[in-house]
C-alpha positions in Angstrom: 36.7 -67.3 -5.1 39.8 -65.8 -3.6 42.6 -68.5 -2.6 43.8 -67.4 1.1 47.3 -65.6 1.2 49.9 -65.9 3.5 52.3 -64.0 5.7 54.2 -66.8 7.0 55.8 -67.7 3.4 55.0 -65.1 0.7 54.9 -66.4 -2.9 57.3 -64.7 -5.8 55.2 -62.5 -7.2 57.1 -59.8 -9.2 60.2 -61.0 -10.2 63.2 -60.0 -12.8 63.0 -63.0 -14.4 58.8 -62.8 -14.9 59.2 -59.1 -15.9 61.9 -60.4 -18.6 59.6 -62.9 -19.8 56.7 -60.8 -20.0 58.9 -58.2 -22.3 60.0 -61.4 -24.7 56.1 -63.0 -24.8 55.3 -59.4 -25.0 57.3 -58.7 -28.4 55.9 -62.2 -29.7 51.9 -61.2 -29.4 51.9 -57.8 -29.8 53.3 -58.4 -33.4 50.9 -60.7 -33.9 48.0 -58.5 -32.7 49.2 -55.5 -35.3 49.3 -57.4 -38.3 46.1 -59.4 -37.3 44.5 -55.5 -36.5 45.8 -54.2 -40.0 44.1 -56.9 -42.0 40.3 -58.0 -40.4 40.3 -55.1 -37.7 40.0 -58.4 -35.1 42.7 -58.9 -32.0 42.8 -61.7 -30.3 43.3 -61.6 -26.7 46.9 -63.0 -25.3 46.4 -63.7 -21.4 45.5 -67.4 -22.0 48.0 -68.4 -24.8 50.6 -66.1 -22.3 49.8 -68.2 -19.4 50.7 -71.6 -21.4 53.9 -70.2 -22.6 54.7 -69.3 -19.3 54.3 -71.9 -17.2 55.7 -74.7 -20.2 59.3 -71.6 -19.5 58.6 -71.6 -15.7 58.7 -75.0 -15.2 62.3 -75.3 -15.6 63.0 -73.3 -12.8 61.4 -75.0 -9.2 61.2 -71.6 -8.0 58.3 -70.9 -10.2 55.1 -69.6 -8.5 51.5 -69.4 -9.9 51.7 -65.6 -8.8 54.9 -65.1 -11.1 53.1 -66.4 -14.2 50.3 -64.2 -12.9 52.1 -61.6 -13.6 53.8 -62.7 -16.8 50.1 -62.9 -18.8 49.1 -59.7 -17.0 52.0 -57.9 -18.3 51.7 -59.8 -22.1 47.9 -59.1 -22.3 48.6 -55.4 -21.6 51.1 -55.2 -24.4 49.0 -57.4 -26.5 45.5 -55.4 -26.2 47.7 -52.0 -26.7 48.2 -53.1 -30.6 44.4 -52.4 -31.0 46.1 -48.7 -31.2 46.4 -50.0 -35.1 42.4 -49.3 -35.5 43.7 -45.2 -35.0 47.3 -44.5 -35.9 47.6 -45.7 -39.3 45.2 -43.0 -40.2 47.6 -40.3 -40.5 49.3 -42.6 -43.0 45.9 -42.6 -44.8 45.2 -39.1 -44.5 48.5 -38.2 -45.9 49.7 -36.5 -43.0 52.6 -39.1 -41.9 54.6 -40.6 -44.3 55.9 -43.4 -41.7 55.5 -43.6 -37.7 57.9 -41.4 -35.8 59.7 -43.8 -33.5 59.4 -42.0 -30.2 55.7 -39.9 -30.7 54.1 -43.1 -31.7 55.4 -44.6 -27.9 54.8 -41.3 -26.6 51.2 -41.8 -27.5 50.8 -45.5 -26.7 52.8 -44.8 -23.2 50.9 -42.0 -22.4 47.0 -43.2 -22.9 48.1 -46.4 -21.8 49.3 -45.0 -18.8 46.3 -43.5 -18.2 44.1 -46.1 -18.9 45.8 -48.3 -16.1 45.1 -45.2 -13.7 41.5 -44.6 -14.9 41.1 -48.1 -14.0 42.7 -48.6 -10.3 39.8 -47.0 -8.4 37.0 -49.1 -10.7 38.2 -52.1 -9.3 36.9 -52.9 -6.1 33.4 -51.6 -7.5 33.4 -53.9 -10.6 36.0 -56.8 -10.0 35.4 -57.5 -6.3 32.0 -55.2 -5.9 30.0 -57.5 -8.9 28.9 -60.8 -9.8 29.9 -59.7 -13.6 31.1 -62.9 -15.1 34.9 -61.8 -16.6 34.6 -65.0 -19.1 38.8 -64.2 -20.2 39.6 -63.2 -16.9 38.2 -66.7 -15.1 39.6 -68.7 -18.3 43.5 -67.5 -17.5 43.2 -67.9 -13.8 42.1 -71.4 -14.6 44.8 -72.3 -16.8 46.7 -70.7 -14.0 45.5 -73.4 -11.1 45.7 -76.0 -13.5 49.3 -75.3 -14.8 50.4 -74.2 -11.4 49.7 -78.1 -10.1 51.6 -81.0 -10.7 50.8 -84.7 -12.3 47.5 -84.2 -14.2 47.7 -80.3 -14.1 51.5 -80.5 -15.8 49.9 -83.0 -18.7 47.0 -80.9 -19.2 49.7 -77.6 -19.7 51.9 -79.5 -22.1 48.8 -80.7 -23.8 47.5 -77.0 -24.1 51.6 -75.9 -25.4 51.6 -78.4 -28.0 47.7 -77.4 -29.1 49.0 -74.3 -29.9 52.2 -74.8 -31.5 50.5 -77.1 -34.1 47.8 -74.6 -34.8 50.4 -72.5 -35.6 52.7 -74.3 -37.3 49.7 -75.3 -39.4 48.5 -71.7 -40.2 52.0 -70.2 -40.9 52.6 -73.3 -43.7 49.5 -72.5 -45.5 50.0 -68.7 -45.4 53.7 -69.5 -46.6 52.4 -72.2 -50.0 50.3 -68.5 -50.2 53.3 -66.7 -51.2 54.8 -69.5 -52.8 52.0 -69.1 -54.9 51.2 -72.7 -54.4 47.8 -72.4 -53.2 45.4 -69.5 -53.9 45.2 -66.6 -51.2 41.8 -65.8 -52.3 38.6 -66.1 -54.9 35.8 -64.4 -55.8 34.2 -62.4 -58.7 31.8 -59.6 -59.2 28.9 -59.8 -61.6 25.9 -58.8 -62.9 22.2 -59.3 -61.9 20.0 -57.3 -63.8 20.6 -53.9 -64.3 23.0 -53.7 -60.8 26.2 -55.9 -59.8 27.4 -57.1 -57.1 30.1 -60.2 -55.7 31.6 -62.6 -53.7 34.7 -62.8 -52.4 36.5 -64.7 -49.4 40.4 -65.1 -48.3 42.0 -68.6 -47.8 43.1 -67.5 -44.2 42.8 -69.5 -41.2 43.7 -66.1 -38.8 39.5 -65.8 -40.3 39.0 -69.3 -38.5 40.5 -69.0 -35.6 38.8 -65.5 -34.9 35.6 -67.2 -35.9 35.7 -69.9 -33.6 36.7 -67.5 -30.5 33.7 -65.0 -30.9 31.3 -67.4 -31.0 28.1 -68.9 -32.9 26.1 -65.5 -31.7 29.1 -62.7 -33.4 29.4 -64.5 -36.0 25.7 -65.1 -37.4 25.5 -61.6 -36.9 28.6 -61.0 -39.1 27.3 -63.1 -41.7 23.8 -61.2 -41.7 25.7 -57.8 -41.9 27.4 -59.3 -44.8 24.6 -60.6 -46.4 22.9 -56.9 -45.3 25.9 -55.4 -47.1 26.2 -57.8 -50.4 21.9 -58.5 -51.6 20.8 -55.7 -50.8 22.8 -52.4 -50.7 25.6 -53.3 -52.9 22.8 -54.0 -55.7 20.7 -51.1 -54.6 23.3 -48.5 -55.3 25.1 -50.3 -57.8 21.6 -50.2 -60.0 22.1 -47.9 -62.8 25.9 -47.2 -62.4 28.9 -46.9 -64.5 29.9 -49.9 -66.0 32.4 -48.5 -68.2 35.3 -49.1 -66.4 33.9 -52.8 -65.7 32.0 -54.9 -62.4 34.4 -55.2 -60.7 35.6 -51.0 -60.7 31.6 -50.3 -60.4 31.0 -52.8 -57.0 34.6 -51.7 -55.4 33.2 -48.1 -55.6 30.0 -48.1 -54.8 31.0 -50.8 -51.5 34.0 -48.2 -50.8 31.9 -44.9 -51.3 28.3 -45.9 -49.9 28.2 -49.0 -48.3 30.7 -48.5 -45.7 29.8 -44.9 -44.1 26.1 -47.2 -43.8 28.2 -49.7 -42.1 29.4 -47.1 -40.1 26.3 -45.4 -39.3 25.1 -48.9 -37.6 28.5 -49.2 -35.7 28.2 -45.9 -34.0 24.7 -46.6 -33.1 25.4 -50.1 -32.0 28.6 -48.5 -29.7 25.9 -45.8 -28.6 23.6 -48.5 -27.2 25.8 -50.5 -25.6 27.1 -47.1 -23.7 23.6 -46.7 -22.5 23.2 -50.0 -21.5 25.9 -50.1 -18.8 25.6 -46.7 -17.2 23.5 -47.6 -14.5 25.7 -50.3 -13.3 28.8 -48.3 -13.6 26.8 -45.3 -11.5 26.1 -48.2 -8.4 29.2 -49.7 -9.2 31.1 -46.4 -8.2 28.7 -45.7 -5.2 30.0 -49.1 -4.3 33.6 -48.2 -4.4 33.2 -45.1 -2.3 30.9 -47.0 0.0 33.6 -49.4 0.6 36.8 -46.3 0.5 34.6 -45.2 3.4 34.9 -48.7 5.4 38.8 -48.8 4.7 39.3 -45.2 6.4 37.4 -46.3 9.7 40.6 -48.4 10.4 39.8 -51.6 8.3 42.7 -54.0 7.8 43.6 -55.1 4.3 44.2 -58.3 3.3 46.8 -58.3 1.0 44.7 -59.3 -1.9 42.8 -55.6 -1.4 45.9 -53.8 -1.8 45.6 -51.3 -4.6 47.7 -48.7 -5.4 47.3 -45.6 -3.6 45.0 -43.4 -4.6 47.0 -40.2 -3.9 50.1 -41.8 -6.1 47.2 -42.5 -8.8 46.3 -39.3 -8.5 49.8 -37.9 -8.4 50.2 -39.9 -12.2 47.6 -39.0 -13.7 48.2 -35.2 -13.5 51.7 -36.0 -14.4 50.9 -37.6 -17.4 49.1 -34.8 -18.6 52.4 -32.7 -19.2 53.7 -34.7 -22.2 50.4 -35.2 -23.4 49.8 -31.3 -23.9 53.4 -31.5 -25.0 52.6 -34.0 -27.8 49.7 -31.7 -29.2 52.2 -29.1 -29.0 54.4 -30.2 -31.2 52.1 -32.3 -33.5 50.6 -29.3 -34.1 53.4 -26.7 -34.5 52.5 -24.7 -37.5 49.3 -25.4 -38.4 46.0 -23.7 -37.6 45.6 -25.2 -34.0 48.0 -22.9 -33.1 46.1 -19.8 -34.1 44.3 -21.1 -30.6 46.6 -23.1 -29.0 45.9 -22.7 -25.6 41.9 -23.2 -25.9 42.3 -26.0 -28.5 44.7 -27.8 -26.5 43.3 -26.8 -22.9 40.2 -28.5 -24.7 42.0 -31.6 -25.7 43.2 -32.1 -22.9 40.4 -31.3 -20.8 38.0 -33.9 -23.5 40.9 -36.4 -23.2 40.5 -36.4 -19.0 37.1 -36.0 -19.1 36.4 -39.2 -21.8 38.9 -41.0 -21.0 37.4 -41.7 -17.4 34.1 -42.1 -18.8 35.5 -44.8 -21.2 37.4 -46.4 -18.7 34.1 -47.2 -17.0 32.4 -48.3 -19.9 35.5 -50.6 -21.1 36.0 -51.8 -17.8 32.2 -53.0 -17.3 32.0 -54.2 -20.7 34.8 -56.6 -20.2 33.4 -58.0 -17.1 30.5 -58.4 -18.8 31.2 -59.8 -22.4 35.3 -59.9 -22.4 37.6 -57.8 -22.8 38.5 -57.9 -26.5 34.5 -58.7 -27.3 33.9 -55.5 -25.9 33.2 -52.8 -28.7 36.2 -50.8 -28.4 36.6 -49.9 -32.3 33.0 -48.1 -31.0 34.1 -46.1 -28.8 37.3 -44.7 -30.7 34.7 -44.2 -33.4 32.7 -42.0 -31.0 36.1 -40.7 -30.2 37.0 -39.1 -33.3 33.2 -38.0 -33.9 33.3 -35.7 -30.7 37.0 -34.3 -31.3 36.1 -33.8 -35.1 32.8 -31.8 -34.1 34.6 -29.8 -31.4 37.3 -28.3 -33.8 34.1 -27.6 -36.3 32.9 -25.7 -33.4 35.8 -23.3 -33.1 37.1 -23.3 -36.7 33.6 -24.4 -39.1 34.7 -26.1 -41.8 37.9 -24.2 -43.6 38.1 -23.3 -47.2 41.7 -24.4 -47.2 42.2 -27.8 -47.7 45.7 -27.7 -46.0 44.1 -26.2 -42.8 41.6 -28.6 -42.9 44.0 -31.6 -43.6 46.1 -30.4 -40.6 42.9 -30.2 -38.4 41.9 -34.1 -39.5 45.7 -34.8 -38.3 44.8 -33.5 -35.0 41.8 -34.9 -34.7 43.0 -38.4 -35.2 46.1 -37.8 -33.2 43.9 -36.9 -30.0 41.6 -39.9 -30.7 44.8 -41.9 -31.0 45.6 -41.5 -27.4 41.8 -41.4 -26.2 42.7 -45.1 -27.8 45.2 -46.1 -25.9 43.1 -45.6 -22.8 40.2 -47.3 -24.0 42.2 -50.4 -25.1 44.1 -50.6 -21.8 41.3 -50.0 -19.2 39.6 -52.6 -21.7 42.0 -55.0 -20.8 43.0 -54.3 -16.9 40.0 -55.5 -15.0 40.0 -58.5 -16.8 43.4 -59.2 -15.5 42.8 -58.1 -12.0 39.3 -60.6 -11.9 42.5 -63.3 -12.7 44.8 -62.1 -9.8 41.9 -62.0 -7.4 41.0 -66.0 -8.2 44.6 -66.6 -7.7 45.0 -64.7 -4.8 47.5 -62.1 -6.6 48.3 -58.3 -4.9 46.7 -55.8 -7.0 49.4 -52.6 -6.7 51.6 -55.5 -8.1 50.0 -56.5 -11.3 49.0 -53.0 -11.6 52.6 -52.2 -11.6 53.0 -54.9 -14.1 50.0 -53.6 -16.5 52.3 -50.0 -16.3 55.4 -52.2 -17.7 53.2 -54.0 -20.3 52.6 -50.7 -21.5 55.8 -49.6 -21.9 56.9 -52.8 -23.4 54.2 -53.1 -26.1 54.6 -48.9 -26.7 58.4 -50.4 -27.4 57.6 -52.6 -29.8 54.6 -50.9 -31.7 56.4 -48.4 -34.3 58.5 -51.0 -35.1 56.0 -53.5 -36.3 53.4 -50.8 -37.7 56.4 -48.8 -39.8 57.6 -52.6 -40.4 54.6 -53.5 -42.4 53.2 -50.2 -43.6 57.1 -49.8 -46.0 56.7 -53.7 -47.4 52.9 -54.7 -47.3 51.2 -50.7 -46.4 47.5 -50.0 -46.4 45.0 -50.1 -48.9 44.1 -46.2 -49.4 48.0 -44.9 -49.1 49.8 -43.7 -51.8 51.5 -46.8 -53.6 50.0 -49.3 -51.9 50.8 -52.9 -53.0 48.6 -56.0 -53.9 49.7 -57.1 -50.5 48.2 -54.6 -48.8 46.3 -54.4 -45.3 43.4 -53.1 -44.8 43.2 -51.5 -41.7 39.4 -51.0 -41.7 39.3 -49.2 -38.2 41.9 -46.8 -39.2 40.1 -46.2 -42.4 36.5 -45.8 -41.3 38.0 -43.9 -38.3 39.8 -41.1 -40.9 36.6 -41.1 -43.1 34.7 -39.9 -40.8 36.8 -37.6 -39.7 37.7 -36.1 -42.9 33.9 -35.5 -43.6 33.0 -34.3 -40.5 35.8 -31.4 -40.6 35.7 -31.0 -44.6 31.8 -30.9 -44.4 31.2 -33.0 -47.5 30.4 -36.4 -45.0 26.9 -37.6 -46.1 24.8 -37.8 -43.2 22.4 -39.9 -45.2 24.0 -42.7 -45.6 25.4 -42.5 -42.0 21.1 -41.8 -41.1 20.4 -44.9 -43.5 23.2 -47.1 -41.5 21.9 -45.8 -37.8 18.3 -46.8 -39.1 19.6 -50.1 -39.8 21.0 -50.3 -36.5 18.2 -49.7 -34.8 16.1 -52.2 -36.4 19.1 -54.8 -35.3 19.2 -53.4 -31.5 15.3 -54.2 -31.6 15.7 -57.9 -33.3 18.4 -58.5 -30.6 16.5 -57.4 -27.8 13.2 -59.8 -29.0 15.7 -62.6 -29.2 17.3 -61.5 -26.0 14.0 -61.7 -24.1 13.2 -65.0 -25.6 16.0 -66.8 -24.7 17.2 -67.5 -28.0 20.5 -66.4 -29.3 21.7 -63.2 -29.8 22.3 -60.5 -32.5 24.6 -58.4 -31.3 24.3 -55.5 -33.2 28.1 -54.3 -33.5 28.5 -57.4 -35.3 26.1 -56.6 -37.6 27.9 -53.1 -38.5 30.9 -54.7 -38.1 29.4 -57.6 -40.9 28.3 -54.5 -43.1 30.9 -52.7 -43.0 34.0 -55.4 -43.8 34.8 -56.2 -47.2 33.1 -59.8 -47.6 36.8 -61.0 -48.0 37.3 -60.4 -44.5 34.2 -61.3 -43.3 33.2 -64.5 -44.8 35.1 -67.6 -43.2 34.8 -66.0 -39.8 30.9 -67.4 -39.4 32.9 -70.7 -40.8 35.0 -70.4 -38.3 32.4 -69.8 -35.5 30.1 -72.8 -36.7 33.5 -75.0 -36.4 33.9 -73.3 -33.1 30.1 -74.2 -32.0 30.2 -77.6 -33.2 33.8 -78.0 -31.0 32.2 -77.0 -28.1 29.4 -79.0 -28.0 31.6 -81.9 -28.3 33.7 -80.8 -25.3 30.8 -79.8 -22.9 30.2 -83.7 -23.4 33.7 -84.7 -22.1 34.9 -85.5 -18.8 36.4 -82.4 -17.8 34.5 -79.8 -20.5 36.6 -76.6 -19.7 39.7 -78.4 -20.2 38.7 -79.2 -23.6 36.8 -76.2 -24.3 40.1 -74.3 -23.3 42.1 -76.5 -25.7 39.5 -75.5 -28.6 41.0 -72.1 -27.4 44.3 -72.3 -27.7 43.8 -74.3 -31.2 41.6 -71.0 -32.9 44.7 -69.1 -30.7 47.3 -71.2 -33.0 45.7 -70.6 -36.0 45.7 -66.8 -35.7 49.0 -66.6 -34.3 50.7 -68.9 -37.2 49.6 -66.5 -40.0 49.8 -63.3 -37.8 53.7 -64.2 -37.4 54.3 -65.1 -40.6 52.9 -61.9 -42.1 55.1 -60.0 -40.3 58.3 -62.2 -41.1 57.0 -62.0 -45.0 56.8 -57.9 -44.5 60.5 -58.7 -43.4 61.1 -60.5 -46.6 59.4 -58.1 -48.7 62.1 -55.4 -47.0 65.0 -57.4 -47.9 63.9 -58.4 -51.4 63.0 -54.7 -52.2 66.7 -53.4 -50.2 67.9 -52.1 -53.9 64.4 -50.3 -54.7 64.1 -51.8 -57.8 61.4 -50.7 -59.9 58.9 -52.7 -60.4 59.3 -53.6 -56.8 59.3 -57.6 -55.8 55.8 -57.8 -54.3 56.3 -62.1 -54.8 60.1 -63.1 -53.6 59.0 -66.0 -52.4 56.7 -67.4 -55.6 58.0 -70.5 -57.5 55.2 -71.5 -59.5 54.5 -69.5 -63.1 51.3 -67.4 -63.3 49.5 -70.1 -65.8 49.8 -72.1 -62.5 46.5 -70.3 -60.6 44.2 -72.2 -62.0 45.3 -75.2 -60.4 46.3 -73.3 -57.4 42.3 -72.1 -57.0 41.1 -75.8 -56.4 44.2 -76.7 -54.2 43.7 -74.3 -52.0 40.4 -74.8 -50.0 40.9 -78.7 -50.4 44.1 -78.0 -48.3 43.1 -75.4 -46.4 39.9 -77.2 -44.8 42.3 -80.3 -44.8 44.9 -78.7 -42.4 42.1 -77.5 -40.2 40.1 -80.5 -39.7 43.1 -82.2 -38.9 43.9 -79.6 -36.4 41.1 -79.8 -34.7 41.2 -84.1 -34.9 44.6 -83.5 -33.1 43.0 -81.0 -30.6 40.7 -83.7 -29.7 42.6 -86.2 -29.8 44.7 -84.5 -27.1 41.9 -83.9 -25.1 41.0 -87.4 -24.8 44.5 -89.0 -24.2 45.3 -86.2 -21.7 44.3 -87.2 -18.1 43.1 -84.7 -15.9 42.5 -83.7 -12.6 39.8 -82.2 -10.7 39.2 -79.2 -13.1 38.4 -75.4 -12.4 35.7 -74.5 -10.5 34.0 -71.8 -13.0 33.4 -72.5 -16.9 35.0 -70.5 -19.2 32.3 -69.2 -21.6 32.4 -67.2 -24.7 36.2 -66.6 -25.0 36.2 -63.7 -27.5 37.9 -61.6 -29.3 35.5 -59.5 -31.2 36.2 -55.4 -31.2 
């Protein structure tokens, strides 16, 4: 439903001051979203926690217009979706081909596909934001807390209600991380062990970033997490664990055989799961285009436009998007210099650029639909970059086979990863923009403008990226990098992403475990679709890869997370205005990823200054008080804490719900706020 505009009195729409506060919530997410992308692979999306911080800034000025915080959360869930670019880049660190992340390519890359991605995206949206009945669950959610904020008496209490919801959550969540490092509590348990003649383990991470994530993609993702991980951890890990080498103890033979056959299956499901989904939505992006031009047609017989139908031009879009290309072939250029691209630059590039026009529209498309379909950041992005690197690695096999030179072939895997890096950035972006124009059309926002405003996002979070990534990858780095820590992330995109491409081009990939993984995909497609047909709930067979392919660390408290979520929810659908509470829920899980997602990158920031002198050993604990002979006691404190903290959270949520009064509520339910990749 589109709230009428006006010529008479025009609202504030894109101001200074909402572009400046953009940048500033901007910088706060978008560090958040790395570090949360570098450890579980999971962002979380920003518009609705944007919005609150907003309008609780806004409201100190009178002058304050629902349009301008419009335009605030459109230009902070830009930036904030961008840092999924952390599923690609960090594989050049992994790879060995980067030792850190050049200032100025790295926004190159992130400006550039971003870029794109917004311009991809302009002409998709009169077919599938204003052309469709697709649902755009994040998209509604924000242009509710929009109306609501943007009110007064009831709508104000229901915003500070929200504000402080989050603020605890993560106050709560950067405490317990902090007693982490203080060594107070336990960051994790587990143990490997035998069974039979095989191994295998358990293994979970006190982290309430794992709840949070849990409770925002839902009872559905996260059951299927939990079967991938019981998929991964009864059945494979024993399988080809049975007969290994135990000489160098459990715990070296299940880290091996999880790390060297589990995960390529994991990964095998994941590409056929991102496969699937691709098929599934091609038909309704075909009549969603037809739509479009159908409608182009109507505008050139002398339509008017309402000002709520005014995109940018399509000549200037146009005009960008050829533009864009220039540094683009200029950053393959130079990346390249040297190396054995350059023996046929101008095909191999020509090509790139070429494959990074031609997918980038298609995946534009797809992310676009799938985000008004499931949401943007439950849409399987970390799929399609995974197809990504597949078709780049396979086309530089086609014009150089598979070269006896490992440094030719390590130079080729940089490339590879570097054009999928910026295939990335599109994806993520076009992801994210129709989600935020399905918010501007319910609040009656002018499309050129916020698409303006995505652009600046862009630029803002391409800003602020390096920084963070070479921030954390000099303190905490990644686990696979030379001299990485005990602190280390994970970065399981950016891993998986590099293995494949490193056996693709150095020919030594095992297609049988990928075959074995795909199998095992299918078989979940099928067991989804039953369910789906029956009415019963889902499988959703990314999950499921996603469940496999995750070390059970990872993976474990998120299905805690999403039954805590479920139970939430059913307990607000019972309320008096359900999608007010169901949206505090939101900003609650929101709090609790934030907290630790903020302190991890202030502890990276630590771990800098601590280690300033290089001493050797380096400090990987400056902040620990308490004596090693103190972890014993530190292993029972910490879930009786950590569940403690999070129950009250979620006591105070309530709480809050029922002492805030409120008025009339939104007119569409926001379902299935997630924030799955």
């Amino acid at each position: 439903m589109t709230e009428p505009s006006t010529s008479a009195r025009p609202m504030a729409e894109l101001t200074l001051r909402g572009i400046i506060l953009g940048a500033l919530i901007t910088i706060l997410f978008t560090a958040a979203n790395v570090y949360a992308g570098l450890k579980v692979g999971l962002t979380f999306a920003t518009s609705i926690p944007a919005a609150v911080v907003s309008m609780a800034i806004l409201k100190a000025f009178k002058s304050g217009t629902i349009l301008e915080n419009n335009i605030v959360q459109t230009i902070a869930s830009a930036a904030g979706t961008l840092a999924a670019i952390v599923f690609v880049l960090p594989g050049l660190i992994m790879v060995g081909w980067w030792s850190g992340f050049p200032y100025w390519t790295t926004v190159a890359v992130c400006i550039t596909g971003g870029v794109l991605g917004v311009m991809f995206s302009v002409p998709l949206r009169r077919a599938l934001v204003t052309g469709t009945d697709l649902p755009y669950p994040e998209g509604v959610a924000a242009a509710e807390v929009l109306k609501v904020g943007s009110g007064s008496g009831a709508g104000d209490k229901e915003n500070a209600a929200g504000l402080r919801t989050l603020i605890v959550g993560t106050i709560f969540s950067g405490v317990f991380a902090l007693l982490g490092k203080m060594k107070l509590v336990a960051e994790e348990a587990g143990k490997n062990f035998a069974v039979g003649g095989t191994a295998t383990g358990w293994s979970t991470s006190w982290s309430m970033l794992l709840i949070g994530v849990g409770h925002l993609v839902g009872i559905s993702v996260g059951a299927a997490m939990f079967f991938g991980m019981l998929i991964s951890w009864t059945v494979l890990v024993p399988y080809f664990a049975h007969g290994g080498d135990i000489s160098g103890g459990i715990d070296a033979l299940v880290g091996s055989t999880f790390r060297g056959q589990v995960r390529f299956i994991g990964a095998g499901t994941i590409g056929v799961a991102a496969i699937w989904s691709l098929l599934k939505i091609i038909g309704p992006i075909i009549a969603g285009l037809r739509s479009a031009l159908a409608a182009s047609r109507a505008r050139q017989d002398g339509q008017a436009l309402d000002i709520t139908e005014r995109d940018m031009p399509i000549g200037v879009v146009a005009l960008i998007t050829l533009a864009t290309l220039v540094p683009i072939a200029w950053l393959l250029w130079t990346f390249s210099a040297g190396g054995p691209v350059h023996d046929h630059a101008f095909a191999v590039i020509g090509g790139s650029l070429a494959y990074v026009l031609i997918v980038g529209v298609l995946i534009a498309a797809i992310c676009g639909y799938m985000a008004g379909l499931i949401g943007a950041s439950n849409s399987p992005v970390s799929g399609v970059g995974i197809l990504a690197v597949l078709g780049a690695s396979l086309l530089l096999v086609a014009v150089f086979g598979h070269e006896a030179d490992p440094s030719r072939t390590n130079a080729l895997i940089a490339y590879a990863l570097f054009t999928t890096a910026i295939i990335f950035s599109i994806a993520t972006i076009s992801n994210d923009n129709l989600q935020d124009l399905k918010t501007g059309q319910l609040v009656g926002a002018t499309p050129w403008k916020q698409q303006l405003a995505l652009i600046l996002g862009v630029v803002f979070g391409s800003l602020a990226i390096p920084l963070v990534l070479d921030l954390l990858k000099n303190t905490l780095g990644f686990v696979g990098m030379p001299g990485a820590g005990p602190n280390a992330l994970s970065a399981p995109q950016a891993a998986l992403i590099s293995s494949i491409a490193k056996g693709v081009l150095g020919g030594d990939i095992d297609w049988n475990l990928i075959g074995l993984g795909a199998l095992i995909g299918v078989g979940v497609i099928i067991i989804d679709e039953v369910l789906g047909k029956t009415g019963k709930m889902r499988l959703p067979p990314l999950a499921v890869g996603m469940g496999i392919y995750l070390p059970m660390g990872l993976t474990l408290l998120i299905p805690v997370g999403a039954l805590i979520g479920h139970f939430y929810d059913r307990w607000a659908k019972r309320q008096a205005n359900p999608e007010f509470a169901e949206r505090m829920g939101v900003l609650a899980a929101t709090g609790l990823i934030v907290g630790e997602s903020l302190f991890g990158v202030a502890f990276a920031g630590i771990l800098a200054w601590a280690n300033r002198n290089s001493p050797i050993p380096p400090n990987d604990a400056p902040l620990a008080i308490m004596p090693e002979s103190f972890e014993s006691v530190a292993l029972w404190i910490a879930p009786l804490l950590f569940f403690g903290l999070i129950a009250v959270s979620y006591t105070m949520t309530r709480k809050l719900v029922s002492k805030t009064p409120t008025g009339s509520g939104p007119e569409t339910p926001a379902d299935d706020i997630a924030t799955y990749r």
